[in-house]
C-alpha positions in Angstrom: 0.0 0.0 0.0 1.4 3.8 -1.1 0.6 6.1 1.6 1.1 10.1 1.4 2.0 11.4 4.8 2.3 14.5 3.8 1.3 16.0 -0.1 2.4 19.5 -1.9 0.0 21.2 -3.9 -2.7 19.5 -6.1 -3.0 19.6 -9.8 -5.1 22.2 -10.3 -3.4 24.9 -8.3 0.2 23.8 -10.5 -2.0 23.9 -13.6 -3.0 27.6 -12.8 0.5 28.4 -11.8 1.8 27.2 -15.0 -0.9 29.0 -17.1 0.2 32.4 -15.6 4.1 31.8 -16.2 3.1 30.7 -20.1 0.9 33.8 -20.9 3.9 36.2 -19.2 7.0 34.6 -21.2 4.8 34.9 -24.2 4.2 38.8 -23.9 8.0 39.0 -23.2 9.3 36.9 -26.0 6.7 39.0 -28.6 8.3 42.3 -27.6 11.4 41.3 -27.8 10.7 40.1 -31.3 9.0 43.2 -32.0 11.4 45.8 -30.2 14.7 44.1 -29.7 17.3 45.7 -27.6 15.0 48.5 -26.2 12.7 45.5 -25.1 15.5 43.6 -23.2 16.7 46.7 -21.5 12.8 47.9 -20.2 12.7 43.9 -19.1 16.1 43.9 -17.6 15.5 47.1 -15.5 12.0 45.8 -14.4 13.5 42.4 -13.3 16.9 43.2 -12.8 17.2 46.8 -12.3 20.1 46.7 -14.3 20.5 48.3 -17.3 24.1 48.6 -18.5 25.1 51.2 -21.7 26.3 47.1 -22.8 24.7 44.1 -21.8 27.9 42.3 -23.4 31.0 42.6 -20.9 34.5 43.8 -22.6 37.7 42.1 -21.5 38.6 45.1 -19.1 35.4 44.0 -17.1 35.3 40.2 -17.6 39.8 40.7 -15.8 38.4 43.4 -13.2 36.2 39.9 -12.3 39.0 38.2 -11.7 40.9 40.7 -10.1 38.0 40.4 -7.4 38.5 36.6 -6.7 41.2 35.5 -4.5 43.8 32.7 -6.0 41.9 29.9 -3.5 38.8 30.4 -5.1 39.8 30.4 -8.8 41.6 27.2 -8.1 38.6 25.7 -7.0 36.9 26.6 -10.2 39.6 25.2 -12.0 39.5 22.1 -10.3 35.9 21.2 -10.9 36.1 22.6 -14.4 38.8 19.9 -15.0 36.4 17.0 -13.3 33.6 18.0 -15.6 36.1 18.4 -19.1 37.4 15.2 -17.8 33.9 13.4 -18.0 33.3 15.3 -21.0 36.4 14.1 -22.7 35.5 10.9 -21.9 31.7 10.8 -23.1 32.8 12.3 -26.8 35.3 10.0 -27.3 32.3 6.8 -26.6 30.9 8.2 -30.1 32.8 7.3 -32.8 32.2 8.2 -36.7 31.3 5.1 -38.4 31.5 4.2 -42.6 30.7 0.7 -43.2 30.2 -1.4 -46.6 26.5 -2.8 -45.7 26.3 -5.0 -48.8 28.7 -5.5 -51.8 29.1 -1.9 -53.3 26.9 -0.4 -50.7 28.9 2.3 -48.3 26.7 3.7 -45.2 27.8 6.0 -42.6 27.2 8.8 -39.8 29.2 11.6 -38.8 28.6 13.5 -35.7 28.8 17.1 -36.2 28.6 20.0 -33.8 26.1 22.6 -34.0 27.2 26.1 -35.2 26.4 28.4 -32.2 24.8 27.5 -29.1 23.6 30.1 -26.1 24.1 28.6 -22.3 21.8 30.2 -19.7 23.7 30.7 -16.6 20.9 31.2 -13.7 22.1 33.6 -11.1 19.1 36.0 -9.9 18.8 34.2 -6.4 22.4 32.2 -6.0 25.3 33.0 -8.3 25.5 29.7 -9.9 29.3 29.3 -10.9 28.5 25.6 -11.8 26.2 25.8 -14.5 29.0 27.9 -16.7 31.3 24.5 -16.4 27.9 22.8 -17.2 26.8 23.9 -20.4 30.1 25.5 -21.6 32.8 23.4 -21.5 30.7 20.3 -22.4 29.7 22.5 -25.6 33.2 23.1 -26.1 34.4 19.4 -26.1 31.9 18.8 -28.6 33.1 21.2 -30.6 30.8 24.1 -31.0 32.6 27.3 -33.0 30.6 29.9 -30.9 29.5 29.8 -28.1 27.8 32.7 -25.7 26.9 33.1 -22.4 24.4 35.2 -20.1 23.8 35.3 -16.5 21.5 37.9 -14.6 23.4 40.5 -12.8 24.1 39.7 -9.2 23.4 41.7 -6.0 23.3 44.6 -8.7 27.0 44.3 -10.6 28.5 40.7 -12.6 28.8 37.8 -10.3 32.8 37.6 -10.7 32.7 34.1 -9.9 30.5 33.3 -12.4 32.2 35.6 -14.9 35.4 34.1 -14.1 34.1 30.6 -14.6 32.7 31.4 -18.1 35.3 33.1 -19.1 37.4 30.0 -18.4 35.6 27.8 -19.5 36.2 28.7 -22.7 32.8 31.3 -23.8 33.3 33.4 -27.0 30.5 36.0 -25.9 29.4 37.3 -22.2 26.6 39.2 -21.5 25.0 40.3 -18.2 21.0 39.4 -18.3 18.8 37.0 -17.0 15.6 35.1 -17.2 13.0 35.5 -20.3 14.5 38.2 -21.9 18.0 36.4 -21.9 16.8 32.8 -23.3 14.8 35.2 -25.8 17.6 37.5 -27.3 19.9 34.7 -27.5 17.2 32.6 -29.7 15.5 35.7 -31.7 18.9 37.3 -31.5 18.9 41.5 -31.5 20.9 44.8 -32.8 23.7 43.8 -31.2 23.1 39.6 -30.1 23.3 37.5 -33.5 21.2 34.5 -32.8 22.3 31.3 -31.7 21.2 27.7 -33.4 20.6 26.7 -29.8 19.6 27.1 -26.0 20.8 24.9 -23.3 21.0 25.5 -19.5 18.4 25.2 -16.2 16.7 28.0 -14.7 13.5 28.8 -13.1 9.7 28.2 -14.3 10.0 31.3 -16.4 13.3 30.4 -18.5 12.0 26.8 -18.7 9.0 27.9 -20.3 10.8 30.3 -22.6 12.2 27.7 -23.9 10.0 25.3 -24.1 8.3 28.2 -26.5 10.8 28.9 -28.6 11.9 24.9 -29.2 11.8 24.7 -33.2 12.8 28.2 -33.8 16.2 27.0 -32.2 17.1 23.9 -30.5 17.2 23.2 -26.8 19.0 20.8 -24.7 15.4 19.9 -22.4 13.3 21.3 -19.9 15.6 21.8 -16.6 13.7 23.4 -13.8 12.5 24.3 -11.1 14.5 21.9 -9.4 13.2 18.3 -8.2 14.8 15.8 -5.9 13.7 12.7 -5.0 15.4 10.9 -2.0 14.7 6.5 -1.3 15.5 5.3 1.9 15.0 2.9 4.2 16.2 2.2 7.8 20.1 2.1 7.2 20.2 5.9 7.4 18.4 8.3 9.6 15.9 11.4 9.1 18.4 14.0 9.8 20.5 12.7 6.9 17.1 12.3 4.6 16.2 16.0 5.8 19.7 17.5 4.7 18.8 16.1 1.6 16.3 17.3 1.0 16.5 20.8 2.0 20.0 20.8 0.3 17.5 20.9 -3.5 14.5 23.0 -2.2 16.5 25.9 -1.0 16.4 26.1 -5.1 13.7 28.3 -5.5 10.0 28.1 -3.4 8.9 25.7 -6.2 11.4 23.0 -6.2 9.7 19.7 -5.6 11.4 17.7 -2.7 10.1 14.1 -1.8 11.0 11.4 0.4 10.2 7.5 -0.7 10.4 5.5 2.2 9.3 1.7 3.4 9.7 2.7 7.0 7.3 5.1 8.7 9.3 5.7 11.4 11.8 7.2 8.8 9.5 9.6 7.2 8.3 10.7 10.8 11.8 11.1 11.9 12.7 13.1 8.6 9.7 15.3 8.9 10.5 16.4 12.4 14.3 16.6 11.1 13.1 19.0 8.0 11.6 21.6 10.7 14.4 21.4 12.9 16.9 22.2 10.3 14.6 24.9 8.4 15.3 26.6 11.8 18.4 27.1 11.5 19.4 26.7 7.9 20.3 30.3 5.9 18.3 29.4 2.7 15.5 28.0 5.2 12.9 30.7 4.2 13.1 29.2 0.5 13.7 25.7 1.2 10.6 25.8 3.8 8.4 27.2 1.2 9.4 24.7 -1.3 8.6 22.4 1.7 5.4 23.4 2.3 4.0 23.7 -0.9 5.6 21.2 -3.2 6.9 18.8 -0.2 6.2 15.3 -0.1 6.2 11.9 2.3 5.4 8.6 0.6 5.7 5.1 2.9 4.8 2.3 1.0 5.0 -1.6 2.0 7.4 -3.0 -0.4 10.4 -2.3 -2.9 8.1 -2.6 -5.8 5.9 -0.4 -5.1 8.7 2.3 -4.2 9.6 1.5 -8.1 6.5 2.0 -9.3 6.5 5.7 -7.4 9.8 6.0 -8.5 9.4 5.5 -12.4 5.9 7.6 -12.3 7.7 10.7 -11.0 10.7 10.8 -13.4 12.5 13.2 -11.2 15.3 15.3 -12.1 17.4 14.0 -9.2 16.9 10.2 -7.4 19.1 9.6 -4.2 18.9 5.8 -3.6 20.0 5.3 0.1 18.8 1.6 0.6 20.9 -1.4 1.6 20.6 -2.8 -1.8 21.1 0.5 -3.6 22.4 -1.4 -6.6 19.7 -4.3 -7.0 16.9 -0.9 -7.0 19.1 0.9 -9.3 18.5 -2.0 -11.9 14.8 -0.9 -12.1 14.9 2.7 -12.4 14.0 4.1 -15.6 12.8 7.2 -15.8 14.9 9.3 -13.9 17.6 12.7 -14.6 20.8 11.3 -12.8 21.2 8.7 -10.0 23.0 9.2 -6.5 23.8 5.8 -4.9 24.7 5.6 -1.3 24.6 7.6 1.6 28.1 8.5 1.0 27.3 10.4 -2.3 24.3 13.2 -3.0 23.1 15.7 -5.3 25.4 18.4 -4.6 28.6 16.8 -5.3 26.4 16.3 -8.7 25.7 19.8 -9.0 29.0 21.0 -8.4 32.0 19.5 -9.0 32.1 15.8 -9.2 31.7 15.8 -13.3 28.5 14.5 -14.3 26.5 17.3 -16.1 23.9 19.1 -13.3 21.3 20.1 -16.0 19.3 17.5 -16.1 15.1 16.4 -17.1 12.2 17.8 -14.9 8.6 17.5 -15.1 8.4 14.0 -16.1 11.0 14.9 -18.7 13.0 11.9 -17.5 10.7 9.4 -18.9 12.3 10.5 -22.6 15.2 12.2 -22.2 18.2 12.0 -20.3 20.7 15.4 -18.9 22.9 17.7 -20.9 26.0 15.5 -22.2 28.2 16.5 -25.0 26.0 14.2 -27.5 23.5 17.1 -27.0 25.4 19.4 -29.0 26.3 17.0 -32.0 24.0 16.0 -34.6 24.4 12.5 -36.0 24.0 12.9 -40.1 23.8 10.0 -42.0 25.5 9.7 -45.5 25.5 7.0 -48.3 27.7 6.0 -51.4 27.0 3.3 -53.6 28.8 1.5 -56.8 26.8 1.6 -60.4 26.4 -2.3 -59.8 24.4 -1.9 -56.4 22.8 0.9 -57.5 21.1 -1.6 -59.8 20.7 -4.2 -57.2 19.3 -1.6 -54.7 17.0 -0.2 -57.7 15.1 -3.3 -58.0 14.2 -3.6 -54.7 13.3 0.0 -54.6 11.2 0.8 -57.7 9.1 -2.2 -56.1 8.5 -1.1 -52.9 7.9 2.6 -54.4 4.8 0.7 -57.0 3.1 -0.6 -53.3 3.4 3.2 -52.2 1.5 4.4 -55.1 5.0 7.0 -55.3 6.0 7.1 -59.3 8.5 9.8 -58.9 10.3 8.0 -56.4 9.9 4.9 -58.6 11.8 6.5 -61.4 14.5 7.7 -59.6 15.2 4.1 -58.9 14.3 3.3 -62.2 16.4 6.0 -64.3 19.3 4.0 -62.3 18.6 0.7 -63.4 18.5 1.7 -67.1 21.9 3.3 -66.8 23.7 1.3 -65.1 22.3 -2.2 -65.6 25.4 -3.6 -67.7 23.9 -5.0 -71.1 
């Protein structure tokens, strides 16, 4: 049996609160369209209030950023920039070119090419998240991408240095100081000074999520990443207080940030519950986090492993800490999920941080079709064929055949043409 000890808001209410975020991105996106640059500064100063004479940073401002950091902290940048390249390096090289002779005469192959220009959304309104620049910009880089920009919202009311710094090495081309809609928008519909980009990758809140979920097809996107979801499975080899950090540690996110804890013992999910409000007590973020808790928090006990799975897989969340004794047996039937964290030992911030695996990952159910941000994300896989005159002819037959079933003459005589060329006499 699934029990809910505790529930977040019910369908309805998220229906009308995702109603009111798509009519407001789609007024933003049509000015900018409309306006351009004069639309993205009124949006930036009503957001933001920020409105620079260049939204673009020059090299004089992005080395006054670093001139701001100390030498510890740019070395820590540069150390989990290297753990993400590292995994990086490692997924590109797992997809090889291939060109194979299929029959006699018949050459087939794919090549994996990078896209042209791609625009990585670095959120920063609330935290200044330095981790998202390794995120979306280096792994674009691996895979090869010529140009490649970069935005973040202005921070405490100037450039986040840390996150400037981190762009800046990790490799972006272009860096420009704005946020949310009106970011994701002038990267896609481009503007006087912004030439467009083929394509839009990096999480953010309900607003940039839907922005790009509306202007998928007019430039490509990597998926929907946000708000923030975390799901933590447990059972009675770890305690509430660890369960509770975890928690809290994703819905300090933003006061929509789904948090959920899976459980077969209900004196675990009573524990974690009276753990959750003795740590939103004391944590900094708690104001957030205890929102997020309130509204979009969630306690699930069930009876047996199989219906934790079944939870589990229905959710699809973006993040899935397994803390069970037989983490790896459960792992085995997850399938629709953003990234995995096995063990009490690991969790989602090393994830999100440093630890190499990309942070931007599915939300919304997203999971049951897609999975994170990888380099493949940023190569398209195009298919090419060469043939001999001799299989042409063999190939032909079969073809002007299958084209008479289809009812498709034109088709049927381009096999056809073929055969009466080359067909040796």
């Amino acid at each position: 049996m699934i029990k809910y000890l505790k529930s977040g808001k019910n369908k309805d209410d998220k229906n009308i609160d995702n109603q009111n975020v798509k009519e407001i991105v789609e007024g933003i996106i049509k000015e900018i369209e409309n306006e351009g640059e004069s639309a993205v500064q009124r949006y930036s100063n009503k957001f933001d209030k920020w409105t620079p004479e260049s939204f673009r940073l020059s090299r004089e401002e992005i080395d006054a950023c670093y001139a701001e950091l100390s030498e510890d902290v740019i070395n820590d940048i540069k150390w989990a920039q290297q753990q993400v390249r590292n995994f990086a390096d490692i997924q590109r090289a797992s997809m090889k070119d291939v060109e194979v002779e299929t029959l006699p005469g018949v050459t087939l192959g794919h090549r994996h090419i990078p896209v042209d220009s791609v625009g990585c959304y670095i959120p920063g309104g609330k935290y200044p998240l330095v981790a998202s620049a390794h995120m979306s910009v280096i792994t674009a880089k691996v895979a090869g991408v010529k140009r490649v920009i970069a935005a973040t919202p202005p921070f405490n009311g100037k450039p986040s240095p840390a996150v400037i710094v981190a762009m800046d090495m990790a490799g972006a081309d272009e860096i420009y100081t704005f946020g949310g809609v009106q970011a994701i928008a002038a990267m896609a519909v481009g503007t006087e000074n912004i030439e467009p980009v083929s394509m839009i990758v990096g999480p953010g809140n309900a607003f940039v999520a839907e922005a790009k979920r509306q202007l998928f097809g007019r430039v490509g996107i990597d998926l929907f990443a946000g708000p923030t979801e975390t799901l933590v499975i447990a059972d009675d080899s770890v305690d509430g207080e660890l369960c509770a950090a975890d928690l809290l540690g994703q819905a300090e996110h933003g006061p929509n940030s789904p948090a959920v804890l899976l459980t077969n013992c209900q004196q675990l999910a009573e524990d974690t519950m009276r753990e959750v409000e003795r740590q939103l007590q004391i944590l900094s973020t708690g104001e957030v986090a205890g929102a997020a808790w309130r509204d979009y928090g969630e306690v699930i006990v069930c009876d047996t492993h199989e219906e934790m799975l079944e939870v589990a897989n229905n959710l699809a969340f973006e993040h899935v800490q397994i803390m069970l004794r037989n983490a790896d047996s459960f792992r085995e039937g997850m399938r629709n999920f953003g990234a995995l964290f096995l063990g009490p030992e690991t969790n989602v911030a090393y994830g999100d941080k440093c630890i190499g695996t990309n942070h931007t990952l599915p939300t919304k159910g997203a999971g049951r079709y897609t999975g994170g941000l990888w380099v493949g994300k940023f190569l398209k896989t195009c298919t090419f064929q060469h043939i001999t005159e001799e299989a042409s002819v063999a190939v032909g037959e079969y073809c002007s055949r299958l084209c008479a079933i289809e009812g498709f003459a034109g088709h049927k005589e381009q096999a056809d043409i073929r055969i009466r060329r080359y067909r040796k006499s």
